[in-house]
C-alpha positions as CSV (number, residue, x, y, z in Angstrom):
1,X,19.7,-8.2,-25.2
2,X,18.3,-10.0,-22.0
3,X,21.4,-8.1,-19.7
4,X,20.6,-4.7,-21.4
5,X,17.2,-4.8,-20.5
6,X,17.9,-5.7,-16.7
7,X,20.3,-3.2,-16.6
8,X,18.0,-0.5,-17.9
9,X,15.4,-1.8,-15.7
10,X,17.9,-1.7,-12.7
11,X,18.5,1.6,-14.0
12,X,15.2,3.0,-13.9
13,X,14.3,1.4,-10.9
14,X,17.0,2.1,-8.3
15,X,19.6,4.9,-9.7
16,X,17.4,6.9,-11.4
17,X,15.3,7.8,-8.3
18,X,18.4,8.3,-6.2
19,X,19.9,10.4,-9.0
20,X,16.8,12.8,-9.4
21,X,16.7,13.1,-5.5
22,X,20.4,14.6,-5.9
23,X,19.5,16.7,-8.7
24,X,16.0,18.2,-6.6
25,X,18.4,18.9,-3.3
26,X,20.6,20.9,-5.5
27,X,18.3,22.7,-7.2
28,X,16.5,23.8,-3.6
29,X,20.2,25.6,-3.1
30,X,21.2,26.7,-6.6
31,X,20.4,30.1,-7.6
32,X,20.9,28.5,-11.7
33,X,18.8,25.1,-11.7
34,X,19.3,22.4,-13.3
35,X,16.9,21.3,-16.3
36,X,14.1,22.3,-13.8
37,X,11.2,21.4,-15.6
38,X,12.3,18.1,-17.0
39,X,13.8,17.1,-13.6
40,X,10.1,18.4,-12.2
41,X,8.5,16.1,-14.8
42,X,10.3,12.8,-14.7
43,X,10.5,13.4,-10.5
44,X,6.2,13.2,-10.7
45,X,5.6,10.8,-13.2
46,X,7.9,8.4,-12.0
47,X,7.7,8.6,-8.8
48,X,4.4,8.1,-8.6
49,X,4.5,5.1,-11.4
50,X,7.6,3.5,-9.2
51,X,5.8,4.0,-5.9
52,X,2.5,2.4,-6.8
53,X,3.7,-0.7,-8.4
54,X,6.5,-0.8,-5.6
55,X,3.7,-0.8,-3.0
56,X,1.7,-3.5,-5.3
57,X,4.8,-6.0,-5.3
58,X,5.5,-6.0,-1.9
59,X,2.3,-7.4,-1.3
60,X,0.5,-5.3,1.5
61,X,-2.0,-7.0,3.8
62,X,-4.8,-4.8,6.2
63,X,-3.6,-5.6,9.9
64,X,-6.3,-8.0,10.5
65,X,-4.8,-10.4,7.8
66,X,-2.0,-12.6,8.5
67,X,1.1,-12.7,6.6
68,X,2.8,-15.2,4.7
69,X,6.2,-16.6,5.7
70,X,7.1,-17.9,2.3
71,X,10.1,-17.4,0.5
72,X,8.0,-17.2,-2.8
73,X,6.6,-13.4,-2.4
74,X,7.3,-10.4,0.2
75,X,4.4,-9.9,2.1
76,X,3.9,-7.3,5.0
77,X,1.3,-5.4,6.9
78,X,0.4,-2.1,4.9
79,X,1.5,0.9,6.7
80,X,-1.6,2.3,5.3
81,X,-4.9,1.2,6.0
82,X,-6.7,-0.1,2.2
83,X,-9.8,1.6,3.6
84,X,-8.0,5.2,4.5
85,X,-6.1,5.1,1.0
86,X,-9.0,7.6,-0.8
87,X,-8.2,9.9,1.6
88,X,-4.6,9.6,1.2
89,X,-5.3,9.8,-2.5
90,X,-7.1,12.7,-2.0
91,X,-4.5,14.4,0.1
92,X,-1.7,13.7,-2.7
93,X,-4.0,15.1,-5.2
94,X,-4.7,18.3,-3.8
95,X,-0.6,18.6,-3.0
96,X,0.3,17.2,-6.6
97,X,-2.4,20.4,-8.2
98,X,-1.4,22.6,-5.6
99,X,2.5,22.7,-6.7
100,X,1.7,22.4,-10.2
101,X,-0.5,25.1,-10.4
102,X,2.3,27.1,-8.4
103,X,4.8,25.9,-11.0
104,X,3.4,26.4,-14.4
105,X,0.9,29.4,-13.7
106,X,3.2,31.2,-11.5
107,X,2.5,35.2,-11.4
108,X,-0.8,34.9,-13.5
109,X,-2.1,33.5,-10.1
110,X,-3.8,36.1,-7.6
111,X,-2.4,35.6,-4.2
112,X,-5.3,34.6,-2.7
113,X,-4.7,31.7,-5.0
114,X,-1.5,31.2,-4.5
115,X,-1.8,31.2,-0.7
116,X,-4.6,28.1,-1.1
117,X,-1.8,26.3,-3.2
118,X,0.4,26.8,-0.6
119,X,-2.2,25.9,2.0
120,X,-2.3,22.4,-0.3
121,X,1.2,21.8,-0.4
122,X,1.3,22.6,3.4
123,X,-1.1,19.6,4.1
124,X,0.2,16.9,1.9
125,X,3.5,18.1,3.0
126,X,2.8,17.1,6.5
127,X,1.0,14.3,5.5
128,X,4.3,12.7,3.2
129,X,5.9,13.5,6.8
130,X,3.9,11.4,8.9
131,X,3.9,9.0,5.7
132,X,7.6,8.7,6.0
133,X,7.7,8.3,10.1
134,X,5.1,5.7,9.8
135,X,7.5,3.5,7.8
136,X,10.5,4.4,9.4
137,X,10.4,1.5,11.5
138,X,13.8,0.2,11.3
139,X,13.7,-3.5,11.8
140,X,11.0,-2.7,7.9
141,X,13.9,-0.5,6.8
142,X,16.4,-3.0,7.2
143,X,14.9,-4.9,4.5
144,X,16.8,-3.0,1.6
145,X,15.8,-6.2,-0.4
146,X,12.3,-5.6,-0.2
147,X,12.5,-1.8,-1.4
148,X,11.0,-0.3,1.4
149,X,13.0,2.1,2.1
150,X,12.4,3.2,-1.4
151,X,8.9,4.4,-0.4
152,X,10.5,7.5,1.3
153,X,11.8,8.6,-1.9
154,X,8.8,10.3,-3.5
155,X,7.6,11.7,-0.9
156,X,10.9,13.1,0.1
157,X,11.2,14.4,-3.2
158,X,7.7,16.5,-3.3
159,X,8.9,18.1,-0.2
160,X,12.1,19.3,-1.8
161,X,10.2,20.2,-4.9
162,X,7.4,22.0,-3.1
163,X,9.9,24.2,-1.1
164,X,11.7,25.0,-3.8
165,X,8.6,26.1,-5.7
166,X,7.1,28.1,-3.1
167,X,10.4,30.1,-2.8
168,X,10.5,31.2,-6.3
169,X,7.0,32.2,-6.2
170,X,7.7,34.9,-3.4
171,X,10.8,35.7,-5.3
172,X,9.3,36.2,-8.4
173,X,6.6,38.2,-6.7
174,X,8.5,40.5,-5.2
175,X,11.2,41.3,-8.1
176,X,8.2,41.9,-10.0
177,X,6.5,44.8,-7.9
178,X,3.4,44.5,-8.7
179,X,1.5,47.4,-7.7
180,X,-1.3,47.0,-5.1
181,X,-4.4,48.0,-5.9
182,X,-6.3,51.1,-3.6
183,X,-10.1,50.4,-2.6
184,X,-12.2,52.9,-0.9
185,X,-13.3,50.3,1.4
186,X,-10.7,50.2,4.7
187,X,-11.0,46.4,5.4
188,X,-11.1,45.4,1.9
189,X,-7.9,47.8,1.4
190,X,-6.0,46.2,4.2
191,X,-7.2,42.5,3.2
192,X,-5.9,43.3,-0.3
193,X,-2.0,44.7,1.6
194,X,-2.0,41.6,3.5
195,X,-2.8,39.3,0.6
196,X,0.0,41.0,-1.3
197,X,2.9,40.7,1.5
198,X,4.6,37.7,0.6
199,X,6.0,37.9,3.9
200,X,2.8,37.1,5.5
201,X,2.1,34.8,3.0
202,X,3.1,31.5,5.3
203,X,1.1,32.3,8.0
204,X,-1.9,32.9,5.2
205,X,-1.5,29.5,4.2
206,X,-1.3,27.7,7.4
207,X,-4.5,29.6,8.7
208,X,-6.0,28.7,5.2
209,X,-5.2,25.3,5.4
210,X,-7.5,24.4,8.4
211,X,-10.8,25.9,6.4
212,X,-9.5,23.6,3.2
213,X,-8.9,20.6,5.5
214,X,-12.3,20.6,6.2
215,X,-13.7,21.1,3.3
216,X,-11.6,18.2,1.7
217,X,-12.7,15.6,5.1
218,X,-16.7,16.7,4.3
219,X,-15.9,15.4,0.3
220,X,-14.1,12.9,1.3
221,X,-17.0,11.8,4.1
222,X,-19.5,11.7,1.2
223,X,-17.4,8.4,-0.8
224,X,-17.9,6.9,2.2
225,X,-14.6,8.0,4.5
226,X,-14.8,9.1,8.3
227,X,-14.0,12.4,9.9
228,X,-10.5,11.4,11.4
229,X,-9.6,8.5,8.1
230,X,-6.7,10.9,7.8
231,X,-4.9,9.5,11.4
232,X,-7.2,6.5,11.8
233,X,-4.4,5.2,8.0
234,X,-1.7,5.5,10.1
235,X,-3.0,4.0,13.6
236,X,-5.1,1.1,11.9
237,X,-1.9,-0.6,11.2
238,X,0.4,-3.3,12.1
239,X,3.9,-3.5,12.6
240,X,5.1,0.3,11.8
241,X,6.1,3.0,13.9
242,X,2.3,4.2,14.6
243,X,0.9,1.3,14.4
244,X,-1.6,0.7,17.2
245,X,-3.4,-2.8,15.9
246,X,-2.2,-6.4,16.6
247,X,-1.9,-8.5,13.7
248,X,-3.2,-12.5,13.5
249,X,0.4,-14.5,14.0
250,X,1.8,-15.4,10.8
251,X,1.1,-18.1,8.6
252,X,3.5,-20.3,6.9
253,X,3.2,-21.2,3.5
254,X,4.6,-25.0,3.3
255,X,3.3,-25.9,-0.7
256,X,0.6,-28.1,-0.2
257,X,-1.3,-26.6,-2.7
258,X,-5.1,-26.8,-1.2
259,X,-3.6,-24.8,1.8
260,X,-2.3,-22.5,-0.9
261,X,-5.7,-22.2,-2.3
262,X,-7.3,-21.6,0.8
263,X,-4.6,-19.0,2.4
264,X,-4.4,-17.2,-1.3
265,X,-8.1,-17.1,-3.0
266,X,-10.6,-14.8,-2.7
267,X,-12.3,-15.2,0.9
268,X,-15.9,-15.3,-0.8
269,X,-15.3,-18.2,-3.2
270,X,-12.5,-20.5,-0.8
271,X,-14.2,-19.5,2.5
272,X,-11.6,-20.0,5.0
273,X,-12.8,-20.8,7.8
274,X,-10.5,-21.1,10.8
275,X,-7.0,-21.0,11.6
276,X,-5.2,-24.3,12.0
277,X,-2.0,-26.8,13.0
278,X,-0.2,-28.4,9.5
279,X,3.6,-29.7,11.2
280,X,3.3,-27.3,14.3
281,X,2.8,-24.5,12.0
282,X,-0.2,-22.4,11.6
283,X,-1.8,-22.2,8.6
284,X,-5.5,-20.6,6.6
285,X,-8.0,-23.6,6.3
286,X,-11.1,-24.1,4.3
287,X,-14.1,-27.0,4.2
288,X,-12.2,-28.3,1.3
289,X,-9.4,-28.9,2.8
290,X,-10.6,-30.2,6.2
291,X,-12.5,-32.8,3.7
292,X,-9.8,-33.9,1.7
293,X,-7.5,-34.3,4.6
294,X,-10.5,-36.2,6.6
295,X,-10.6,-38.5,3.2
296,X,-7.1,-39.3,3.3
297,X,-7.1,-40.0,7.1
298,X,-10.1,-42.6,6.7
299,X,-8.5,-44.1,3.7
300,X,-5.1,-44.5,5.5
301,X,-7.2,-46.2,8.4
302,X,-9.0,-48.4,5.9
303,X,-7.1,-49.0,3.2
304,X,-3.3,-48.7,4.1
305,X,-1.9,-49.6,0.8
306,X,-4.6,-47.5,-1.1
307,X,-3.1,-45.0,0.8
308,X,0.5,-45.2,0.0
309,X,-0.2,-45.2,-3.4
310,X,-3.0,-42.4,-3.1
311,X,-0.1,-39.8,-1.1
312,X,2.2,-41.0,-3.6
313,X,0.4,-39.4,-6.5
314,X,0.1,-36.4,-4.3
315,X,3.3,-35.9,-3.7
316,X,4.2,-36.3,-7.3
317,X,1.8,-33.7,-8.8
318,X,0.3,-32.3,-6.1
319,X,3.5,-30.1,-4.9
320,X,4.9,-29.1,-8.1
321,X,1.0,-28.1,-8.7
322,X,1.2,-25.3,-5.4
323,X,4.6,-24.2,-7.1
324,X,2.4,-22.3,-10.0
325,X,-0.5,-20.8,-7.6
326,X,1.0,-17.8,-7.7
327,X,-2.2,-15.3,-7.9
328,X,-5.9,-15.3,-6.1
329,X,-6.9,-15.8,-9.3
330,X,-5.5,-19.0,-9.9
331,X,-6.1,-20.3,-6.6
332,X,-9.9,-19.9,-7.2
333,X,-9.6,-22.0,-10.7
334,X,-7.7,-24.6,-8.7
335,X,-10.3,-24.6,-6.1
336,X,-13.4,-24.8,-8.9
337,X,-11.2,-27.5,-10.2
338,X,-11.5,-29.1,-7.3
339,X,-15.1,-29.4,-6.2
340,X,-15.8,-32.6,-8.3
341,X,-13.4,-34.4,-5.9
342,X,-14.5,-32.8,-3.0
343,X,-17.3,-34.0,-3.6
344,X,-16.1,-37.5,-4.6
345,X,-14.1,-37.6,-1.1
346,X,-17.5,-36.0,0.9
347,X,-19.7,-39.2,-0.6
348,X,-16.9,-41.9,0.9
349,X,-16.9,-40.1,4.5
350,X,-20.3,-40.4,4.4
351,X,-20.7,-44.1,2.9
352,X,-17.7,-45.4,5.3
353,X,-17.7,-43.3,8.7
354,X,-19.9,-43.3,11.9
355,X,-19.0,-39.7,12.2
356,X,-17.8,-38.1,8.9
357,X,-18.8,-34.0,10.4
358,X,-16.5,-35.1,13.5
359,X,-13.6,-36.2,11.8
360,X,-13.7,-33.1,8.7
361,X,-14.0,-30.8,11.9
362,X,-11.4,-32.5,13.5
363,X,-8.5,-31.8,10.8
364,X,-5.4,-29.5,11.9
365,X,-6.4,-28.8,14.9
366,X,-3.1,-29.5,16.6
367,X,-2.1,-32.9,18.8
368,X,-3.1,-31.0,22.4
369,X,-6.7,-30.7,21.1
């Protein structure tokens, strides 16, 4: 049962997208398509479902975070900034209603309509573009492991499917004949010819397109995005092709499990205060750390055995411990867990060093301090 389930999984997740990519490049060229609608269908739904939760597992981090170098999780710089992604939403949307309404409604559109869904699909069209430049970086794209490449498909896909659908549109318009409609008025008479010349009808749409741009930036403005979030997704980045930000240096994940809280909890409730030096290797640290690590450093000076016996515990349970802290979530119940000890190991500093602020502000910050 277990194999049969993986297999179907496997299916779903890596042949089935290839395999509808296939079917929508030979249904751009053939004249009789294949099971349009249902290809059409299952292309959408999951494409979109197998992008988003693609884009979830990788683990995306803003620029301005570092990543983890841990063989436990893929993480990676987004190659789109979390604060531009309602405008890219938005963008998607109007392409994804655009098409559709192209698709299903077909000849009971006006033109005028039908050139605005055409102006839609032009945009997100040549937004999926620059989408699929941005993370065709190719020392990303080499990692086949990590599925990135797999983030072209979709897109690719509603570019296949949008061409497709705006060249039966004219067709159908123009086998059908439809007669044009006389008005007394000259300019309304040759607005109504040009709107009815499918020929004309992709220059319509890019000229419509700028008007509808705009009016989608000034919605978008009032949730909060800027003018220029549209480019500003793309340049806010690190690490992809128009990426024109400099990450933090990366930060290695080593399994001591209060650097894992610190590196991996929610900033508000951990507070991570600086970068430090843990075995010549950079890593997130907190107050709760530099405390614990200032309590075993006073105990090891004091109490030498104590010591010994207290890292011994650590090692033991403290280790295998990191191994589970696999969410923020549970890095924030591990760090609420451990307050009663921080505070425990805060009271000894104090009771037994001259200096206790010196020596918590002193931990891992490298031997050439």
């Amino acid at each position: 049962m277990g194999i049969i389930l993986w297999f179907l999984i496997g299916f779903v997740c890596i042949l089935l997208p290839l395999i509808l990519t296939l079917f929508n490049i030979i249904n751009l060229f053939r004249k009789k398509k294949v099971k349009e609608n249902l290809i059409d269908i299952i292309t959408f739904v999951l494409g979109i479902i197998l992008t988003i939760i693609l884009y979830k597992f990788l683990g995306f981090k803003d620029y301005d975070k570092s990543i983890i170098l841990s063989g436990l999780e893929v993480t990676a710089h987004a190659p789109i900034a979390s604060w531009s992604m309602p405008t890219f939403i938005g963008i998607l949307i109007l392409g994804i209603v655009s098409y559709f309404l192209i698709r299903i409604k077909k000849l009971d559109l006006p033109p005028l309509i039908i050139v605005g869904c055409m102006s839609g699909i032009l945009i997100c069209s040549i937004y999926m573009i620059i989408f699929i430049i941005q993370i065709s970086n190719m020392s990303m794209m080499e990692n086949w492991v990590y599925g990135i490449p797999y983030l072209t498909l979709f897109p690719i896909n509603y570019i296949l499917c949008s061409i497709r659908a705006e060249i039966e549109i004219i067709n159908y318009y123009k086998e059908k004949n439809i007669t044009i409609k006389e008005y007394e008025n000259k300019i309304l008479n040759k607005c109504n010819k040009i709107l009815n010349d499918t020929d004309t009808w992709h220059i319509l749409s890019v000229i419509l397109a700028i008007p509808m741009l705009v009016i989608l930036i000034c919605i978008l403005v009032l949730f909060g995005q800027r003018p220029d979030e549209a480019i500003k997704a793309f340049l806010e980045t690190s690490d992809w092709t128009l990426s024109k930000k400099i990450s933090p240096p990366p930060v290695t994940y080593d399994g001591h499990y209060l650097c894992t809280v610190s590196l991996k909890g929610h900033e508000r409730l951990v507070k991570p205060t600086r970068m430090g030096i843990r075995h010549g290797e950079k890593i997130v640290v907190n107050r709760q750390l530099c405390i614990a690590n200032a309590f075993e450093n006073l105990i090891e000076e004091k109490t030498p055995k104590f010591h010994h016996f207290v890292r011994y515990i650590y090692d033991k349970y403290g280790f295998p411990l990191a191994k589970h802290i696999h969410t923020d979530w549970q890095a924030d119940i591990t760090y609420i867990l451990m307050k009663p000890l921080e505070w425990i190991f805060l009271f000894v500093l104090y009771m037994f060093d001259k200096k206790p602020e010196n020596r918590i502000a002193t931990q891992y910050i490298g031997k050439n301090y």
